[in-house]
C-alpha positions in Angstrom: 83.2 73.6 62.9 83.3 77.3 64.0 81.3 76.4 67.1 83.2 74.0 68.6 86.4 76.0 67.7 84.6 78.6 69.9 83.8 76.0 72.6 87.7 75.3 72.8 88.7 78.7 73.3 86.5 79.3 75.9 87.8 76.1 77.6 91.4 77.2 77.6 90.4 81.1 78.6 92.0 81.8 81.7 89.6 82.8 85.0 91.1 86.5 85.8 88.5 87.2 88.6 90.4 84.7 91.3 93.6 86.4 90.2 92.4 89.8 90.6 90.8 89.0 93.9 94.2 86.8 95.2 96.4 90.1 94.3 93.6 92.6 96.2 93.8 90.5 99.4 98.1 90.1 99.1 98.2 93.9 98.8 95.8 94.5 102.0 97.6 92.3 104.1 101.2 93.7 102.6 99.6 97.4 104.1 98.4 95.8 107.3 101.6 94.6 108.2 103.8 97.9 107.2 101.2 100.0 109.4 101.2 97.7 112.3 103.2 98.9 115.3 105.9 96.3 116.5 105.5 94.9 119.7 109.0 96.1 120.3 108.8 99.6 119.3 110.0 102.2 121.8 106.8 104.9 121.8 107.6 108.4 120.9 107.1 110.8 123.9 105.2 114.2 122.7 107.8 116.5 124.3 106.1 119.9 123.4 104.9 122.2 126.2 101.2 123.3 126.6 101.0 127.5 126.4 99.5 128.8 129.8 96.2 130.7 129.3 96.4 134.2 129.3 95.0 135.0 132.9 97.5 132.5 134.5 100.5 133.8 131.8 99.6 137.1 133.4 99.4 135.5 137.6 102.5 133.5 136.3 104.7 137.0 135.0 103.9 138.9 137.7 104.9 136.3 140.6 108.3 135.9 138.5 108.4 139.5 138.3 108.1 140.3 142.2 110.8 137.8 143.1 113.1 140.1 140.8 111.8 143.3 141.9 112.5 142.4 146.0 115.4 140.7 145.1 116.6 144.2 144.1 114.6 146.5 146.7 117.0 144.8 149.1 120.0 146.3 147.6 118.4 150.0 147.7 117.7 149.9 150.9 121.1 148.9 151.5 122.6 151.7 149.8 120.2 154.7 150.8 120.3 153.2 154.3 124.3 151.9 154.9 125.0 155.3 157.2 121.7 154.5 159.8 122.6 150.5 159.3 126.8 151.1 159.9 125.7 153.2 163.1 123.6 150.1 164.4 125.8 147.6 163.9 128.7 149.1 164.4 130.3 148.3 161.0 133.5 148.6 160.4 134.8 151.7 157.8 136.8 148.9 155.7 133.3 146.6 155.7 131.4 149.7 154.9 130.9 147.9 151.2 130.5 144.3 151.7 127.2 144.2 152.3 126.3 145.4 148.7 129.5 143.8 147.1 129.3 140.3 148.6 125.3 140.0 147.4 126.8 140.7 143.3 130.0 138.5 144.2 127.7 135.0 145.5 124.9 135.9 142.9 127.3 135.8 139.9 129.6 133.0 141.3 126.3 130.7 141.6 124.1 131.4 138.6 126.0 128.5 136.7 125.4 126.0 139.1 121.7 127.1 140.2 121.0 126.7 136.4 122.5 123.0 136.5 120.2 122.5 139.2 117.3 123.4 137.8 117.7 121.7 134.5 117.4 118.3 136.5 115.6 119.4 139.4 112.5 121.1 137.9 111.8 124.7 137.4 109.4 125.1 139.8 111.1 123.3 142.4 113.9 125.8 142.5 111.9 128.7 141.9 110.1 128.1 145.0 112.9 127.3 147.3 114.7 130.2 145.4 111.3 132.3 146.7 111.0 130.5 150.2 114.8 131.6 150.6 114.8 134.9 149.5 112.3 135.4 152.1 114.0 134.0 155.3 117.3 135.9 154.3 115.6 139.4 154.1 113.6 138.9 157.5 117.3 137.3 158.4 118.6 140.6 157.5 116.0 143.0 159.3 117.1 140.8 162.1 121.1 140.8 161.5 123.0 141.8 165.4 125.9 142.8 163.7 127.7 143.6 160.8 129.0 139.7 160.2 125.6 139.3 160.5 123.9 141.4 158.0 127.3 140.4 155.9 126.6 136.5 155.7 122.5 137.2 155.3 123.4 139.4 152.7 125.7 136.7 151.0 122.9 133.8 151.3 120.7 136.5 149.2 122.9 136.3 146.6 122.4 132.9 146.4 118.8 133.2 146.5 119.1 135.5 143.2 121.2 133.1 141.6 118.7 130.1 142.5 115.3 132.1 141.1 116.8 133.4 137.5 117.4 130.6 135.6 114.2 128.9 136.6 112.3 132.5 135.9 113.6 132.4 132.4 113.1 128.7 131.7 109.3 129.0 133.0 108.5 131.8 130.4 110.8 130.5 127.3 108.5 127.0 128.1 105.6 127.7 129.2 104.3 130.9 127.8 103.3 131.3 124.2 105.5 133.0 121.6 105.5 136.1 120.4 104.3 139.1 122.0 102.9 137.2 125.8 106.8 136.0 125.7 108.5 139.2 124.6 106.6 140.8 127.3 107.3 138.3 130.0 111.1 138.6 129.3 110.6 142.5 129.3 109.3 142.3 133.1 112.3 140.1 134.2 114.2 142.8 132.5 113.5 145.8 134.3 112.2 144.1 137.5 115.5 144.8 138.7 115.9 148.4 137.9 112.7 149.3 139.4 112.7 147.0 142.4 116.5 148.9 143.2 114.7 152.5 142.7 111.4 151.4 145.1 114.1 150.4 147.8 116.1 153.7 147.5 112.9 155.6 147.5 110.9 153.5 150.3 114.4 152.6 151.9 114.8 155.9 152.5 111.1 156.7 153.6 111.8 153.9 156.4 115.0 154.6 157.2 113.4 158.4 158.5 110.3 157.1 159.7 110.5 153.7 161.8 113.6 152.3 160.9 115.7 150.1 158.6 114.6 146.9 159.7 111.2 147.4 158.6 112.0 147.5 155.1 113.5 144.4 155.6 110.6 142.5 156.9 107.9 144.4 154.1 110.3 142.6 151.4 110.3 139.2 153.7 106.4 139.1 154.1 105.9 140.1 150.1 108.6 137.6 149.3 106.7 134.9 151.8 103.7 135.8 149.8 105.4 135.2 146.5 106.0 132.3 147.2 102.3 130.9 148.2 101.1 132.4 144.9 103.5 130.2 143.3 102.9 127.1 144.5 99.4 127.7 142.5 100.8 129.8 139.8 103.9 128.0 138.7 103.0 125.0 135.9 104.0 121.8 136.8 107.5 120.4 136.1 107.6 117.1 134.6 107.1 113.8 135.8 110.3 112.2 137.0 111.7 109.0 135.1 111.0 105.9 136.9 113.3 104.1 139.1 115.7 107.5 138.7 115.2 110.0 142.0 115.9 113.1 141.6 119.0 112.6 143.9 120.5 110.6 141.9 120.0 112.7 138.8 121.9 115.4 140.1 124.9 113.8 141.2 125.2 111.9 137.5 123.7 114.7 135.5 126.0 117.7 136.6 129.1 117.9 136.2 130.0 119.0 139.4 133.6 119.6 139.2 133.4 121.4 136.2 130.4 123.8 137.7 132.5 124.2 141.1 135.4 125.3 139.1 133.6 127.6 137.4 131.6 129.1 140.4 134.9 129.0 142.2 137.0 131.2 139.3 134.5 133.7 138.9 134.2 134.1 142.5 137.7 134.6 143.1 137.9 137.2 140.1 135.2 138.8 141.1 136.7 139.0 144.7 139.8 140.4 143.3 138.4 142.8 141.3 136.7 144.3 144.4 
């Protein structure tokens, strides 16, 4: 009687090994599909910038830190050599100013737009027509007739200024690493200026006694020129334009133009009447 009670009871036992296996599989397939990458998912771009290696942060730096630097020599020799460049060109007492003024008047009028332009353009695209420019308006200058002449090259370098800044500063905030390589790269931009203005009052002056005015123009063309080779190598690349959106047509929807011209235009006209 016990035995077949047993034999009944392990008749009706239920089979827990297909269960066990059924809920395994469910469970694998339940994983599979959360972990699977719709076919309509947009992919995530990696938007971080690779650091520069420390021999090309250094190349990189000190390019950045030349087009400051002659940027600035220009407007030394201007001031230590204004009385040999008046009696050349036959400036005008009233204009005796305007070719240092008008460089800090077009320089600060179009740093907000030259940034604009870069931020869709690419850095190293304005940086190097900032540094191919900055050349042709110092050897422009060397070679100025008269004092309209030197006025308007003068002008045009401000520009130049205004086009190789924000670019400078946007290379090293992206593209070299933090901490001290960064703090040191923003220290060069820093006094770049102050010691490229004291070389051109020094060596201005040197020239202006020795072979003449122009010369100093054409040494800060040629270094300038030279700049701007080394960064054609130097620079880091900027980024890959969107497809089917040229770079044209980025800037005229991407910047607001009247906005930036308003601005340029207000702080030229203060800055004009402040002079």
């Amino acid at each position: 009687m016990a035995t077949q009670i047993a034999t009944e009871l392990q008749t009706f036992e239920p089979d827990t090994s297909d269960a066990i296996t059924d809920i395994s599989v469910a469970s694998r397939r339940s994983h599979e599909l959360q972990t699977e990458t719709p076919p309509n998912a947009i992919p995530t771009t990696d938007l971080t910038t690779t650091a520069l290696s420390k021999n090309r942060t250094i190349v990189v730096i000190t390019q950045l830190l030349g087009l400051q630097l002659f940027s600035s020599f220009c407007n030394g020799i201007i001031v230590v050599g204004l009385p040999a460049i008046a009696a050349t060109l036959h400036l005008e007492g009233s204009l005796l100013l305007w070719p240092t003024s008008v460089f800090y008047l077009t320089a600060g009028s179009c740093l907000l737009m030259a940034g604009s332009i870069a931020d869709v353009a690419g850095t190293k695209r304005v940086s190097l027509t900032g540094s191919f420019l900055l050349a042709a308006c110092a050897l422009a200058c060397g070679l100025a007739r008269n004092g309209g002449e030197l006025i308007a090259f003068r002008g045009l370098q401000g520009v130049t200024n205004a086009i190789i800044v924000p670019p400078s500063i946007s290379i090293i905030s992206r593209n070299v690493e933090e901490g001290r390589p960064r703090n040191v790269g923003f220290a060069c931009l820093g006094f770049a200026g102050p010691v490229g203005f004291s070389l051109g009052l020094v060596l201005g002056g040197v020239f202006v006694d020795s072979i003449g005015w122009r010369a100093a123009f054409y040494l800060a063309g040629a270094a300038s020129f030279a700049l701007f080779i080394v960064g054609i190598w130097a620079l880091p690349q900027d980024a890959p334009p969107e497809p089917g959106q040229p770079i044209w047509k980025r800037l005229a929807l991407e910047i607001d133009w009247v906005g930036t011209i308003l601005a340029s235009t207000g702080l030229a006209t203060l800055s004009y009447v402040l002079a």
